[in-house]
N, C-alpha and C positions, 0 to 999 in steps of 0.2 A: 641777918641771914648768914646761913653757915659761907667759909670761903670751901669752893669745889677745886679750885684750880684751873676753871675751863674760861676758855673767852663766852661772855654771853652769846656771841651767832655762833658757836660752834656748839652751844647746850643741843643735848638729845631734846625729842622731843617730848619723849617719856618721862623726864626726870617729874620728882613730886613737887617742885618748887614752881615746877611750871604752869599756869592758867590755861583749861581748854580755849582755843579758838575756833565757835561753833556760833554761824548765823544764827539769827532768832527766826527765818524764813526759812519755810518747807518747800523744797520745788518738787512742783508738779508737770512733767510731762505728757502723761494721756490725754489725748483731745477729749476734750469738753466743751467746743462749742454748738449750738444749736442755732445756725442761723436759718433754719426754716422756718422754726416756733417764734422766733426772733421778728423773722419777715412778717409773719402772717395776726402776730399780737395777743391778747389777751382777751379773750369770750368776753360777748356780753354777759352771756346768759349761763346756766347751769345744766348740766342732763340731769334728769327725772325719774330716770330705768337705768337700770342695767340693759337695755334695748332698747337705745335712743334712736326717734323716727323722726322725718320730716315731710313736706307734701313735692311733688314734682307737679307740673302742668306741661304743657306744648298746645303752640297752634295748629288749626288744621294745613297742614304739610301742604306746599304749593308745588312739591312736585315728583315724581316717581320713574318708574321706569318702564319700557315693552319687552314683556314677556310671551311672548309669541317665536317660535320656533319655523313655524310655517307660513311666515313673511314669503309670497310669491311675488308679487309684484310691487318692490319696495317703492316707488316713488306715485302707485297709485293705488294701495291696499288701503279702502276706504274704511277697513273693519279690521281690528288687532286688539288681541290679547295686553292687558298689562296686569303690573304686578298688585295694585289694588284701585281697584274700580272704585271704591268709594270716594275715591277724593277727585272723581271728576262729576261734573253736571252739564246738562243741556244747555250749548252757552257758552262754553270757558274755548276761552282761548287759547291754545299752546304752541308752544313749539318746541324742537328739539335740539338739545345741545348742540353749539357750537353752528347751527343752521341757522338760515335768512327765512326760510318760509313760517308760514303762519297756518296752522291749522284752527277750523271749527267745531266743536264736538256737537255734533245734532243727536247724539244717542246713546246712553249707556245701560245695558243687561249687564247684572254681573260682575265681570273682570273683562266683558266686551267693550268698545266706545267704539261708537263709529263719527266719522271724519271725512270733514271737507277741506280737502287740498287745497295749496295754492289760495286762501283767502287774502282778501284786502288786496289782492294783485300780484301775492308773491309768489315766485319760480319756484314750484315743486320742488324736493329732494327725496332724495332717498332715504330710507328709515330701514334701524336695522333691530334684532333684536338684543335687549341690554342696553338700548340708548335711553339717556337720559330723557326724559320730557318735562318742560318745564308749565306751568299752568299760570298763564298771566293774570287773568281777573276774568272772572262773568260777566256776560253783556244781556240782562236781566230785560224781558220785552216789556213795553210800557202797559199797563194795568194785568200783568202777572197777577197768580195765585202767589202768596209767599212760599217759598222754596220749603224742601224739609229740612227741620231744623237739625244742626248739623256739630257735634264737639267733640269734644277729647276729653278724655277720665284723667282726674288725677291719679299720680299713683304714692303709692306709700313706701318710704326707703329709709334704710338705716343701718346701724353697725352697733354693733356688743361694747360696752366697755369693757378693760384689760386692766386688771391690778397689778399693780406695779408696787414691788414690797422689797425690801432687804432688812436683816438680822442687825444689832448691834450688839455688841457686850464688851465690858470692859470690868477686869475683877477690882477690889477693892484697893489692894495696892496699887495697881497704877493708878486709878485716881488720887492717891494720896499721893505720890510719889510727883516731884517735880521734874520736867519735860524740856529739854532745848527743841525750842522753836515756836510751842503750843501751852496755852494756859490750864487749859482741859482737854483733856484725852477721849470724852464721853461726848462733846461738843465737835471736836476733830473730825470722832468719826460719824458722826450724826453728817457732818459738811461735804465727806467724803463720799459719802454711799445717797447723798441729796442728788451732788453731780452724777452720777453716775445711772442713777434712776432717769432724770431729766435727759441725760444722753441716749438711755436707750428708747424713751418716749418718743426722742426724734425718729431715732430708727424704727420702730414701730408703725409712727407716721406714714413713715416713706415707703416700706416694705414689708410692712403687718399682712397677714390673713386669717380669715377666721375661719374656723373648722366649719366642716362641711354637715357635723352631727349638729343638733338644738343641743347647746352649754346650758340654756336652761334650766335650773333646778335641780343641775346636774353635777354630784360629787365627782364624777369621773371624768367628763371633759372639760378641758379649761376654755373660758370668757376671752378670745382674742381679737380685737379691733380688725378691720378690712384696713390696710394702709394705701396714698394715694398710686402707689403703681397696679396693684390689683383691683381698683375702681377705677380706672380707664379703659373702653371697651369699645370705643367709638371711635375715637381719632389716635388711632394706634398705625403710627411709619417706620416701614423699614426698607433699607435697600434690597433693588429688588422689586420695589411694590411696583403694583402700573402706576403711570403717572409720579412716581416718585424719583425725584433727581437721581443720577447715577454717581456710583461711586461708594465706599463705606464709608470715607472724610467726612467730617464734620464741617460744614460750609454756609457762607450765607443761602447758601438757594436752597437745603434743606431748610434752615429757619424759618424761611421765607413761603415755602411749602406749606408749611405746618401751621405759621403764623395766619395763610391764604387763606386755609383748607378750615380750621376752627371760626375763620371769620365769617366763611360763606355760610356756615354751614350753622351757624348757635348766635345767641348774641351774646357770648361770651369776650371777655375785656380783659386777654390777659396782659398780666403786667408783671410776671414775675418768670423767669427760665432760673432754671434748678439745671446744676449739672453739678459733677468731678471733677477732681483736680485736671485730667487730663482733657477734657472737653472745655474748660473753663481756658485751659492756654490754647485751644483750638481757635475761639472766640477771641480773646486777646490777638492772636495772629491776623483776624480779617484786616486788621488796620497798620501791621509793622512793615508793610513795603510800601504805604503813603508818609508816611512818620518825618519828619526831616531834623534837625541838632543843630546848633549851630555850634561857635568856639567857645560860647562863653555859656553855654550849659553844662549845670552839672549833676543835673540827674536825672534820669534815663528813664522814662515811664512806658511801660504796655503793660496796659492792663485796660479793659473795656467794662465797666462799674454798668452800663445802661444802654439798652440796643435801642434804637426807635425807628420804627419802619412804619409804611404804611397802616398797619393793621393794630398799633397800636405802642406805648411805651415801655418797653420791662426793665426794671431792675434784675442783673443779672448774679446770683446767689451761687457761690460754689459750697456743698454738701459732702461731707465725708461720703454717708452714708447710701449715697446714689451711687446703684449701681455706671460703672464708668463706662461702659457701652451706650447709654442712655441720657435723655435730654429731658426736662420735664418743662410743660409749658403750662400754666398755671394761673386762675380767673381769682385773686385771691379773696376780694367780696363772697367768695359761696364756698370757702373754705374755715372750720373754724374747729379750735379741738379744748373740745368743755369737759369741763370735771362732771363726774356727779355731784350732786349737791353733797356737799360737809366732805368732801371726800379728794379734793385737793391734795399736795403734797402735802403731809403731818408726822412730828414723831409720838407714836404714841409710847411710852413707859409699861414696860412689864413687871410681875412679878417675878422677885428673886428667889430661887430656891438655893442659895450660896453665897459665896463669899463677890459677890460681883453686881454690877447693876447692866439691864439688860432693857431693852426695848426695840423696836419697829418701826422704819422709816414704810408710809403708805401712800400709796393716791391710785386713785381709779379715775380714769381716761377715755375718752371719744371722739372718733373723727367724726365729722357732717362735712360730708364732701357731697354737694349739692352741684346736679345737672352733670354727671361725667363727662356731656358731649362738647361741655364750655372751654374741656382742658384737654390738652393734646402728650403726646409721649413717644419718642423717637429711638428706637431698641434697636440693637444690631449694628451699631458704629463702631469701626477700628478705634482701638486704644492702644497703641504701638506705632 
């Protein structure tokens, strides 16, 4: 080696005699995780269509409400309007939210029934219109005629698959060409634009919608998935709402709201709350003013991994992709997101017209979010 005259730690680092010092590790910063898809697992099964369906059912509804405006004599109007007549019969027993009495229904025309107060012994109340009525069971007379038969139609639900694609290319010199950090350059990016598909899957998930035209057979509009915030229509809270805790905070008595409100209401089992970084430290805070340390601790834990409350156990998931106003409560049994058949994440290979090799990262995608009324979603919470 030539002498330079220089002490070795005072060498430039430019000089030619010197060795680059470059990890063989790429670091990557952008988020990339998917703990949604993560949570919810790997289909069984495959979609079929480009218009993947499934069947919904319901019991016949035990209870409704009074639609009558011209309630005169509220604690003795033997005859009122409701909102659908058909779900009562000669017989049932009701009564109405949050009251002690007990009504008979001796008659129903229509969206009429008419009602005998005060039954089994109990002190009249007042009935107003918009109250709840609940319909306990039928007290069927001994050697009746059988009743008319009586059910609910299934219906049929579903969501478009959404292809999900990105470009590769890589010319021929840099494959040939040796790489600090990476073996193949055509494999890198095949790796690169895999994650990056997969992340937006999630976000599609969460916040997808699909156009309002039939994509159908359709060169001009694009196949876009319904994602779960736009399939919630049922159990949707905000502050504000009646009945809804006060306050824009994030707290347990709205969870506990939500968690009530889906129980009473489906026999939904959820087990999974979705939220953002900033609702997720909300949740971690319910429990930092019980917390206690002692001298010989040495590290410091809030964080709240699993709520369990009356109405059920959840794993609680923080998501980039949620919007941070928002809390998602989630049945995850009738949640599931299938490929189309052969059509999975793949790279497919193209032809080259140059000096380069080129190809397509692909997969096509569908949600089955089965029963929306299973899953609840809580919009309009301060993030500040």
């Amino acid at each position: 080696m030539a002498f330079t005259g220089k002490a070795t730690y005072s060498a430039g680092t430019n000089l030619p005699e010197l060795a680059e010092d470059v990890s063989d590790l790429v670091g990557i910063i952008s988020p990339v995780e998917t703990s949604l898809l993560d949570a919810i697992g790997d289909p069984m099964r495959e979609a079929r269509s480009t218009y993947h369906e499934w069947l919904e059912d319901s019991l016949v509804p035990n209870k409704d409400a009074i639609s009558d405006s011209s309630i005169s004599d509220p604690d003795g109007e033997t005859s009122f309007d409701v909102a659908n007549g058909d779900r009562f019969r000669a017989g049932d027993q009701i009564q109405g939210a949050d009251a002690e009495e007990l009504m008979l229904v001796t008659g129903v025309s229509g969206s009429t029934i008419t009602v005998v107060h005060g039954y089994a012994g109990t002190t009249p109340e007042n009935i107003a219109n918009g109250q709840v009525i609940h319909i306990l069971g039928n007290a069927a007379l001994e050697g009746d005629d059988k009743p008319a038969a009586r059910f609910t139609n299934r219906v049929r639900c579903g969501n478009y698959t959404q292809i999900f694609t990105a470009g590769v290319e890589v010319s021929g010199t840099n494959i040939a060409a040796s790489h600090l950090g990476i073996s193949d350059e055509m494999d890198y990016q095949k790796g690169e634009r895999l994650r990056e598909l997969v992340r937006d899957l999630e976000n599609t998930i969460v916040n997808g919608g699909q156009p309002s035209a039939n994509p159908q057979d359709s060169a001009s509009v694009r196949r876009s998935m319904k994602g779960i915030v736009q399939s919630i229509a049922t159990n949707v809270y905000r502050p504000g709402d009646s009945g809804f805790p006060s306050g824009t905070g994030l707290d347990e008595a709205k969870i506990n709201y939500a968690l009530r409100q889906i129980w009473e209401n489906s026999s939904g089992n959820v087990d999974l709350i979705v939220v953002g970084g900033f609702q997720k430290r909300k949740i971690n805070s319910f429990l930092s003013a019980s917390r206690s340390f002692g001298p010989a601790d040495k590290a410091y834990t809030d964080m709240v991994s699993v709520y369990e409350s009356d109405f059920g156990v959840c794993k609680i998931i923080a998501s980039r992709w949620l919007p941070q106003d928002a809390v998602l409560f989630l049945d995850s049994s009738r949640i599931s997101v299938l490929p189309l058949a052969g059509r999975s994440f793949h790279f497919k290979p193209l032809a080259s017209s140059g000096d380069y090799e080129c190809g397509q990262l692909i997969g096509e995608y569908t949600l089955e979010f089965k029963n929306e009324a299973a899953h609840g979603l809580i919009r309009d919470l301060a993030t500040s």
